[in-house]
C-alpha positions, 0 to 999 in steps of 0.5 A: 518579203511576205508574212505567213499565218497558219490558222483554222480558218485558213492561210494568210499571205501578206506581202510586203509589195503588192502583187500581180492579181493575175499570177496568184491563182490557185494553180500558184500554190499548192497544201500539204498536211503534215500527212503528205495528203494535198488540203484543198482550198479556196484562194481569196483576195482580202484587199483587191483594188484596180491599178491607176485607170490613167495609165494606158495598158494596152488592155483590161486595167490590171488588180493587184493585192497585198493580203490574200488568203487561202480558205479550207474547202470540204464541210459546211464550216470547213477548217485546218486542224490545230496542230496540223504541220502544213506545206506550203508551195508557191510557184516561182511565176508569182509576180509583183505588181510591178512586175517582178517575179519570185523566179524560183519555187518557196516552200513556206511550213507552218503549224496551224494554230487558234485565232486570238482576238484583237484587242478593244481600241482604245479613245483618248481626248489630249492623252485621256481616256474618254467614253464620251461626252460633251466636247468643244468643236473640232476636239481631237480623239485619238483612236489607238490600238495595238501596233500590229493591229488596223483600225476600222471606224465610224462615225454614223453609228453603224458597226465597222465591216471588218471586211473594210479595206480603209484600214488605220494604223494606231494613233489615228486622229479625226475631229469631232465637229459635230454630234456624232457616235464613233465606233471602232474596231480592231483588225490584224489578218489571222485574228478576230476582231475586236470587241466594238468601242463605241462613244457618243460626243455632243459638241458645243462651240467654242464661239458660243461659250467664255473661255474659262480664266484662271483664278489669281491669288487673292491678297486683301494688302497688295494682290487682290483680284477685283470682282467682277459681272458680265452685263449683256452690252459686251462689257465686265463691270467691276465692283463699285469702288467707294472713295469718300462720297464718290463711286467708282465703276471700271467697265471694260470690254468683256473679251477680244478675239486672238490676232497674233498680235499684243491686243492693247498697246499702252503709250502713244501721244501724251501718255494716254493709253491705246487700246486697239480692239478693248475699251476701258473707262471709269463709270464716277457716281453712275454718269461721268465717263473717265477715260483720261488721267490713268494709265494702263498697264496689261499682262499676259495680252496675247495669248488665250488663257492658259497658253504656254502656262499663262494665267488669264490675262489681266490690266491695271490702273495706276492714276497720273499726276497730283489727284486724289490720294485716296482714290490712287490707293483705292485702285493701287492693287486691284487686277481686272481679268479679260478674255481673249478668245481663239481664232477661227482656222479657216482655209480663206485665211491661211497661206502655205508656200509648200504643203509636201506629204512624204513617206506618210510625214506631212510637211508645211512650209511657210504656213501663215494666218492672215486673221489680224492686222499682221500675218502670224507664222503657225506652228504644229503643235508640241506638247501644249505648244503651237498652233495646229495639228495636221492629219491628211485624208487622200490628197488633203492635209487637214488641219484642227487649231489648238491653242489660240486657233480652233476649228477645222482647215482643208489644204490641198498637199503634193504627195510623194510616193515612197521611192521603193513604189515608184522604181516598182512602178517605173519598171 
């Protein structure tokens, strides 16, 4: 099949398979205007490339083109006239790359009209439109256009060549990892290009910054949230907390990193708490460190804030045994919020039992992260679910953590070629 443009500025063939460069000469096809008088012209191939070199030929390494153009001859700025109702012929000797030939002699007629320009691509951040700006490390911009159209990018500043063979369906994702200028156009054959997109993104990273809470509602009898201050030795310091003459301080550890797993524990032995990666005591009268004779209980410990709706998570304290009334109650209701932070998606920490690229679809079998003291198995992400995104550059699959994961993971995939291409190529 092939898809024919009839415009001023020449007559575009875009094949569905790609073709034997050698069988497209100019002797392949002949013009016609509406007049009967043969248009002369020049034929130029759009996205030339070489066949495979690992394949033994028997000689010269052979090109093949899937989008080729037959260019007006004449003036110093020569073009088809508006309106004009052409004759196209191709010889029956054009031949696919795999060397099926079209056997038989096509006439293709076609009246000449104005190109149109391409519509401006358009940028968005998690389905917002953004222009730019101050984003967290390894942020996701999509790039969309219209559907028939290709995109052509940057990330360095410069103006895409919309001569560029690397051309992206609409919908293309790349991470934003550093400070970079993105531009884009789009481009569809027998158009003008669009106008450039341009946005300028500065990162900062997620390491470096508190993962933002959500504020708890505020209930002065049985739900309040207690006021809290960072201090620079890793801990939250709590408001003091006065019980007759006695002050009470609560200090727990400021944030922990994701690992899959519940972060604390509550039982154990005796009925103590058991923290595994945050500490929590009760500082009494500035000196007196108590780490015993309350429990803990927790919310909302595994996964960073906000995930699958969360609030941020958050612990308690009840007092055991017989003790002092007043400071039970004092502590009844208070909340005391935490901050439990995305991992890092690092390649040295992953593991995949088969990563499969398939008629563009990319799939992974058994993707684990071995971050924590457990392995986590990870999910793509589904609407403000899972775990990663993937996208896949050559023979790689690149992975971006969302969620409870951020930055950027390289695996190599096995990629199967479309069955279509692979009988063209067996034969």
């Amino acid at each position: 099949m092939c898809t024919y443009l009839f415009k001023t500025d020449g007559i575009y063939l875009i094949f569905s398979k790609y073709m034997d460069v050698g069988s497209l000469t100019a002797d392949s096809f002949h013009l016609y205007n509406s007049d009967g008088s043969k248009a002369d012209f020049d034929l130029v191939c759009l996205n030339k490339e070489k066949a495979p070199e690992n394949i033994d030929y028997s000689g010269a390494t052979p090109e093949y083109v899937s989008r080729i153009k037959l260019k007006p001859m004449g003036a110093s700025d020569p073009s088809f006239t508006t309106g004009n109702q052409m004759l196209l012929t191709i010889s029956g000797n054009a031949a696919s790359y795999a060397g099926t030939v079209l056997g038989k002699q096509k006439n293709v007629q076609g009246i000449v009209t104005e190109k149109t320009d391409c519509a401006t691509p358009v940028f968005k951040i998690k389905g917002s439109a953004t222009n730019g700006g101050n984003v967290p490390d390894s942020t996701v911009l999509e790039i969309s256009c219209d559907p028939e159209e290709f995109i052509i990018y940057t990330t360095d500043g410069t103006d895409p060549d919309e001569n560029s063979i690397k051309r992206y369906k609409s919908g293309l994702q790349i991470a934003i990892d550093s400070d970079m200028t993105v531009k884009a156009i789009a481009v569809r054959d027998g158009y003008n290009k669009s106008g450039i997109k341009s946005a300028t993104f500065t990162v900062y990273r997620k390491s470096d910054m508190e993962v933002s809470r959500k504020e708890a509602p505020v209930n002065p009898t049985d739900d309040r949230k207690q006021q809290q201050e960072e201090t620079d030795d890793g801990y939250e310091t709590s408001e003091a907390i006065t019980v007759g003459e006695d002050s009470y301080v609560v200090k727990w550890t400021r944030s922990v990193s994701y690992n899959g797993l519940k972060h604390i524990e509550v039982g154990g032995k005796g009925g103590k708490s058991k923290a595994t990666d945050m500490d929590i005591f009760i500082l009494k009268n500035g000196t007196e460190e108590i780490r015993n004779g309350f429990k803990v209980k927790f919310r909302n410990n595994q996964y960073v804030n906000g995930y699958k709706g969360k609030p941020a998570p958050y612990f308690s304290l009840t007092f055991k045994g017989k003790g002092n009334k007043a400071v039970k109650q004092a502590f009844k209701s208070l909340k005391f919020e935490f901050d439990i932070l995305p991992a890092e998606l690092m390649a040295s920490k992953l593991s995949v039992k088969k990563a499969v690229v398939k008629n563009g679809k990319i799939k992974l079998s058994g993707l684990k992260y071995s971050g924590g003291a457990k392995a986590v198995k990870l999910k793509p992400q589904k609407g403000s679910k899972g775990d990663y995104t993937a996208t896949l550059s050559d023979n790689s699959i690149i992975l971006t953590g969302v969620n409870n994961f951020y930055g950027t993971a390289v695996i190599s995939a096995q990629v199967s070629e479309p069955k279509e291409e692979k009988e063209e190529k067996a034969q």
